[in-house]
C-alpha positions, 0 to 999 in steps of 0.5 A: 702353684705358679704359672709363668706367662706362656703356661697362663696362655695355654690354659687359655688356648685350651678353653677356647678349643674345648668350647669351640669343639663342644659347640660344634660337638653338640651342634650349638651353632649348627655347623652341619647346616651352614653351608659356606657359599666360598667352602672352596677357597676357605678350604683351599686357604687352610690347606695352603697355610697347611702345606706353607707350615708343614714345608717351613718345619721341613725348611727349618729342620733341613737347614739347621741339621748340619749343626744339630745333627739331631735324628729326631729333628731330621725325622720330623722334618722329612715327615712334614716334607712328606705331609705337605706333599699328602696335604698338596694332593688332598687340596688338588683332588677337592671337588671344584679345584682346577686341575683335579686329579681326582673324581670324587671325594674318596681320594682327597679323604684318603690323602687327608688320613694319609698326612694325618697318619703320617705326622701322628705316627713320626711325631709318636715314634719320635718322642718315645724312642729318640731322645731329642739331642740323639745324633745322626751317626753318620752320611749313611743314616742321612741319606737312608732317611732321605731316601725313605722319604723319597720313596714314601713321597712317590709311593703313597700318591701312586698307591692312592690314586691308582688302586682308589677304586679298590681302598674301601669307603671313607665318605657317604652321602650322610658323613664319614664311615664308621672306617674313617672315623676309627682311623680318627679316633686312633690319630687321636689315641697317638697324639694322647700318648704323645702328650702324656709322654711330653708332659713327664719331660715338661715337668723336669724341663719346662721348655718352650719345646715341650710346651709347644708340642703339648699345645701341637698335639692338643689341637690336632686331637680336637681336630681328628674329633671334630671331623667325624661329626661333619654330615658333608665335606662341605659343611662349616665343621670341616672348616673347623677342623681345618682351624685346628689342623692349622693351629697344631702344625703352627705350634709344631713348627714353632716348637722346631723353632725354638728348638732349632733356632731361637735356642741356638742363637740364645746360646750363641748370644750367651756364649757371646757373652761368657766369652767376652767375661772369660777374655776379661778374666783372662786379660785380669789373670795375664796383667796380675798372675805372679807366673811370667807370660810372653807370646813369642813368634818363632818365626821371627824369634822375636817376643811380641807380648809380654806381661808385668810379671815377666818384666819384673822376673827378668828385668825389662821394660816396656821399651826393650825390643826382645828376642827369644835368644836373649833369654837363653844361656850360651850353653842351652841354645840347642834347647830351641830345637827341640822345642821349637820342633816339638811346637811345629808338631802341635805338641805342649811341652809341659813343666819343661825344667831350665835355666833362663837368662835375666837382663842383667845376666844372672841366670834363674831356674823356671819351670816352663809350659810352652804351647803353639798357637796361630794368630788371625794371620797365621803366624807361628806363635807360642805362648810361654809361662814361667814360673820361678822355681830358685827356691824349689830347686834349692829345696830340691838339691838338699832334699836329694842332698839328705836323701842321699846322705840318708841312703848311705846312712843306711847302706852304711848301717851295720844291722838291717832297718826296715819299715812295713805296713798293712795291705789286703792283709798283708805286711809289705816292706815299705823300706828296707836296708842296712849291711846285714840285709846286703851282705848276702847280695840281697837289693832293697830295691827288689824287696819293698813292696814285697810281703815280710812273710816272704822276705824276713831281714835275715836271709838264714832260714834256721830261725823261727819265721812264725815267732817274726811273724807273731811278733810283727803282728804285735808291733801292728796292734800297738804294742813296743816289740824287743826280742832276740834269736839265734840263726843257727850259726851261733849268732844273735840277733836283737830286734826292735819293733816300734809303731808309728801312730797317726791318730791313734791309729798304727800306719806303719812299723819301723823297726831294726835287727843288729847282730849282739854276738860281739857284744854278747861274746864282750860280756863273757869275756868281760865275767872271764875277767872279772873271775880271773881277777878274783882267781888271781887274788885267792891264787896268789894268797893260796900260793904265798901260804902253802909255799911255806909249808911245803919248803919246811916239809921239804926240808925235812924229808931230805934229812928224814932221807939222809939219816934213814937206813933205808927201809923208809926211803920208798915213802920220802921219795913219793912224798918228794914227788908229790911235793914236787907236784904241789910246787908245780900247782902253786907256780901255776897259782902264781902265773895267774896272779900276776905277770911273770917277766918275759924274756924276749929274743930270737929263738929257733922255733923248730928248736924249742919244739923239738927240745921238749919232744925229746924232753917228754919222748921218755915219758911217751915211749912208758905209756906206747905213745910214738911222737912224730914230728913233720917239718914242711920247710925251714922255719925262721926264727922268731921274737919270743920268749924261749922258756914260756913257749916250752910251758905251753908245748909241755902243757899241750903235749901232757893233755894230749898223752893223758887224753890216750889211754891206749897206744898211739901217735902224736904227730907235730906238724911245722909249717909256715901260713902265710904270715904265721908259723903254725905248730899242729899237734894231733893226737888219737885219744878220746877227743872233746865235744864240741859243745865243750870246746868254747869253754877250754881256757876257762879258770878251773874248768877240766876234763880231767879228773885231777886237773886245775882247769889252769894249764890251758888258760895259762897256755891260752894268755902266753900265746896271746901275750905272742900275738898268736892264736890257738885253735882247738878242733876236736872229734869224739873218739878220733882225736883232738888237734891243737894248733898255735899260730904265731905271727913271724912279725911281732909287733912290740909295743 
């Protein structure tokens, strides 16, 4: 183990107070019987040194309080103000003073015990329940433990002196009591405790403080031991004891010393120094950092300092006499106000964002941090640093440039995008947008943040929320999600989920909902087509080779009816009509399998309607059918094609006669909508249901028992060739209302 210097030096104090006690313990030098002819002044001498030490302890911890403010320094301190004033009368009540104030030796030994309580009491008290660099907390405390000494101070003498004849024996004419000695033996049980507590903290500190107040509390034991050995207070013992009175106050005042003032200005010196490297760094870092730095005085508006990088951003030099205003552009000279008013209140204006004027005029975006400070005369100056930021603003610009073109980007998009990740167990909408996800009026901003359980990106609730919430969990673990749903308002929506890893590990998930119902509705649309090519072709090699056949036959059976004598002529005439209805098919076949030539002009709308009511009315009135036709107002002419029209209202007529089985009414309604004359034509039969609806226009398909399923489609294609539209609403039961929109404006192409 090493020992520094200071600790080799105790050991050797410790040895010689360990001998000197044991000769005088053991009598090796008979001190009991040497008598000192001058005990008086030997006495008085130490005792002197005593109180000298013991006012010098008070002195340094008064006089260094207001700058340490340590509870535990100021207690010791007022403590040995009070042991000195203890140990003042101890002296003056000796036998053979001037002056006593005493008659025999029972006062001086009580005042003797009293000091020594006193210092071992505060001294133990102090180190175990105050740590040395605890604060006063205020005036108050100060002046409560000034107080108490005070009053201590006064106390303890009058108590001593007035009721000595009543304290009990601490001397007799062979020694000390067995009473002074107890009182010895517990000074010294304090001082033990004292220095097994400081040995724990000199173990982690090793200070000086520490060390003194072990070598204190050292010699003070050995003096409480040494005086109850001594047979009279005159003999060479007492002496001793007084030797190591005087060597434990002198190591307790060297510890205050050093504590109060040899640390103190070893910080200071210390602090000296760091200051002067820390000027000289900060000189290096005003000389050689890239940031411009001026000091300004706002007094006068005039730069008084400036370093390299200033000149070299704005372009002066060293003889250019400058002021604030020359580096302000016209349009920013109110920006002086305010900061000049926010400096004048003591407040740091940071990161301040502006544009500044170079010498040569051309104008810089910097970043400024501008803090007020006062000079050894008290003018007002700040100090300014600014930092180039061109090129961050620039940056800055197309960032917010791409933000922005990325946000109507997004706004602009025709599904929903959105992105979530995982929190406490929760997915939470980091991003959320598009026209889909805003045409409810929902906002982005309200939903990100918030929990995608709580907010799905369609605002429908007739779509299975846990099938989303299953999947979104698939899309966290890693795996690529593509599925669709319906919301219940025959739309269709795709969905794709896709992870985004860092490391392997999934941080978020991005992914999109779009509406395929077009493309879905695209697709049927394109296999109608298609089958309606391939109808075409059968259709038109169907027709081509029965309409042959059926002319032949024809033929035929007008001479079969001319040469007949009439018992057959029931049977040709139902032959001819079935006939007639073959035709009628393959005029049909033939409408599908290729365009007829349409014959537009002006046409009386209400005319043609009416035309074909009267034609059909016969036929209506066999099956008890009452047509009834309401015309709002007069209807104008239309571009069309007279004979096709007529097609289609036969068509829509016969389906609705055939569709009542029983007596009704079918009710046209003439109207003019906005833009479009609409034909509404009701009927009471057995109605449609309305899963069937979107499948009415397909080729071959009917509700009828003997029909084509080619009627309405024919129907269908002539009254989109007018740019109208037919519209089929139906209830079973109740009836079925076709209705045809045709545009008053036709557009010809």
């Amino acid at each position: 183990m090493q020992f520094e210097k200071s600790e080799r030096n105790s050991i050797l104090l410790v040895a010689v107070g360990i001998f000197l006690f044991l000769l005088v313990f053991f009598q090796g030098i008979e001190t009991n019987l040497y008598h000192l002819a001058d005990h008086l002044f030997v006495h008085t001498v130490f005792e002197l040194i005593s109180i000298g030490i013991s006012f010098s302890i008070f002195l340094y911890g008064w006089l260094t309080f207001p700058y340490s403010k340590s509870r535990l320094l100021l207690l010791v301190s007022l403590a040995f103000l009070v042991v000195a004033i203890l140990d003042i009368f101890h002296t003056f009540s000796y036998p053979g003073m001037p002056f006593a104030i005493a008659d025999h030796l029972q006062t001086t030994a009580w005042f003797w015990l009293a000091a020594r309580l006193t210092e071992a009491l505060v001294l133990i008290l102090g180190i175990l329940f105050l740590r040395l660099h605890s604060p006063v907390k205020n005036g108050r405390e100060t002046f409560i433990w000034v107080l108490a000494t005070f009053v201590i101070s006064i106390c303890f003498p009058y108590l001593i002196l007035q009721f000595i004849d009543q304290l009990p024996l601490l001397l007799t004419d062979v020694g000390p009591t067995p009473l002074k000695n107890g009182i010895e033996y517990f000074i010294a049980f304090l001082h033990v405790i004292a220095i097994l507590t400081i040995w724990k903290e000199y173990k982690k500190t090793r200070t000086l403080f520490h060390l003194n107040l072990l070598r204190a509390c050292y010699f003070l034991i050995l003096c409480g031991l040494t005086l109850t050995v001594f047979s009279t207070v005159y003999d060479f013992t007492v002496i001793v004891g007084h030797v190591f009175k005087v060597c434990g106050y002198f190591f307790i005042m060297k510890a205050f010393y050093y504590a109060n003032i040899k640390v103190p200005f070893e910080s200071k010196k210390r602090t000296e120094e760091k200051l002067h490297e820390v000027e000289h760094e900060l000189d290096l870092l005003f000389d050689h950092t890239e940031d411009a730095i001026l000091v300004c005085n706002l007094s006068t508006r005039k730069v008084v300092r400036t370093n390299p990088a200033f000149k070299k951003m704005f372009g002066y030099t060293n003889d250019d006499m400058l002021e604030i205003g020359e580096l302000i552009p016209l349009k920013r000279k109110d920006e002086f106000s305010y900061v000049y008013k926010e400096l004048r209140a003591g407040r740091s204006v940071v990161n301040f964002k502006t544009i500044r004027q170079r010498k040569d005029l051309t104008m810089i975006d910097v970043s400024m941090t501008i803090s007020p400070m006062k000079d050894k005369d008290h003018e007002f100056l700040c100090s300014v640093i600014m930092r180039d930021i061109s090129e961050q603003q620039r940056a800055d610009r197309e960032l917010q440039k791409a933000r922005r073109e990325l946000q109507e980007t997004l706004e602009q998009y025709q599904g929903v995008i959105f992105k979530f990740k995982k929190e406490e167990e929760q997915f939470l909408y980091s991003l959320i947008d598009g026209k889909l996800f805003r045409k409810d009026g929902r906002i982005p901003e309200l939903v990100v943040g918030r929990s995608v359980q709580e907010f799905h990106p369609i605002s429908t609730s007739d779509f299975d929320k846990e099938m989303f919430d299953v999947q979104n969990k698939k899309a966290w673990d890693g795996e690529g999600v593509e599925f669709q749903f319906e919301d219940g308002e025959n739309s269709v929506f795709h969905v794709t989920l896709k992870p985004i890893k860092q490391e392997d590990q999934v941080i978020e998930v991005i992914g999109n909902v779009v509406d395929i119902t077009k493309l879905i509705r695209t697709e049927e649309l394109l296999r109608k087509s298609e089958k309606l090519s391939v109808v075409g072709e059968l259709a038109a090699g169907f027709a081509h080779e029965i309409r042959n056949p059926l002319t032949t036959i024809k033929g035929f059976l007008q001479l079969i009816e001319l040469e007949d004598n009439g018992s057959n002529i029931p049977y040709v005439t139902i032959m001819q009509n079935e006939i007639v209805r073959l035709e009628m098919i393959t005029n049909e076949f033939m409408v599908v399998a290729k365009p007829q030539v349409s014959s537009y002009q002006m046409e009386d709308i209400q005319s043609v309607t009416e035309d074909v009511i009267h034609f059909l009315n016969p036929q209506a009135l066999l099956q008890s059918i009452e047509m009834k036709t309401f015309i709002q107002e007069n209807i104008p002419s239309l571009y069309c094609d007279k004979h096709q029209l007529q097609q289609v209202l036969i068509n829509i007529y016969k389906n609705a006669m055939e569709a009542m089985n029983k007596a009704g009414t079918i009710t046209t309604d003439l109207s003019i909508v906005e833009d479009c004359v609409r034909i509404s034509i009701t009927d009471q039969g057995c109605g449609i249901p309305e899963n069937l609806i979107s499948k009415l226009g397909e080729p071959f398909y009917t509700l009828k028992e003997k029909g084509t399923g080619l009627g309405l489609m024919v129907s269908k294609k002539i009254i989109e060739s007018h740019q109208g539209t037919l519209h089929i609403k139906s209830e079973t039961n109740v009836g079925t209302t076709m209705t045809i929109e045709l545009p008053l404006t036709f557009e010809r192409y």
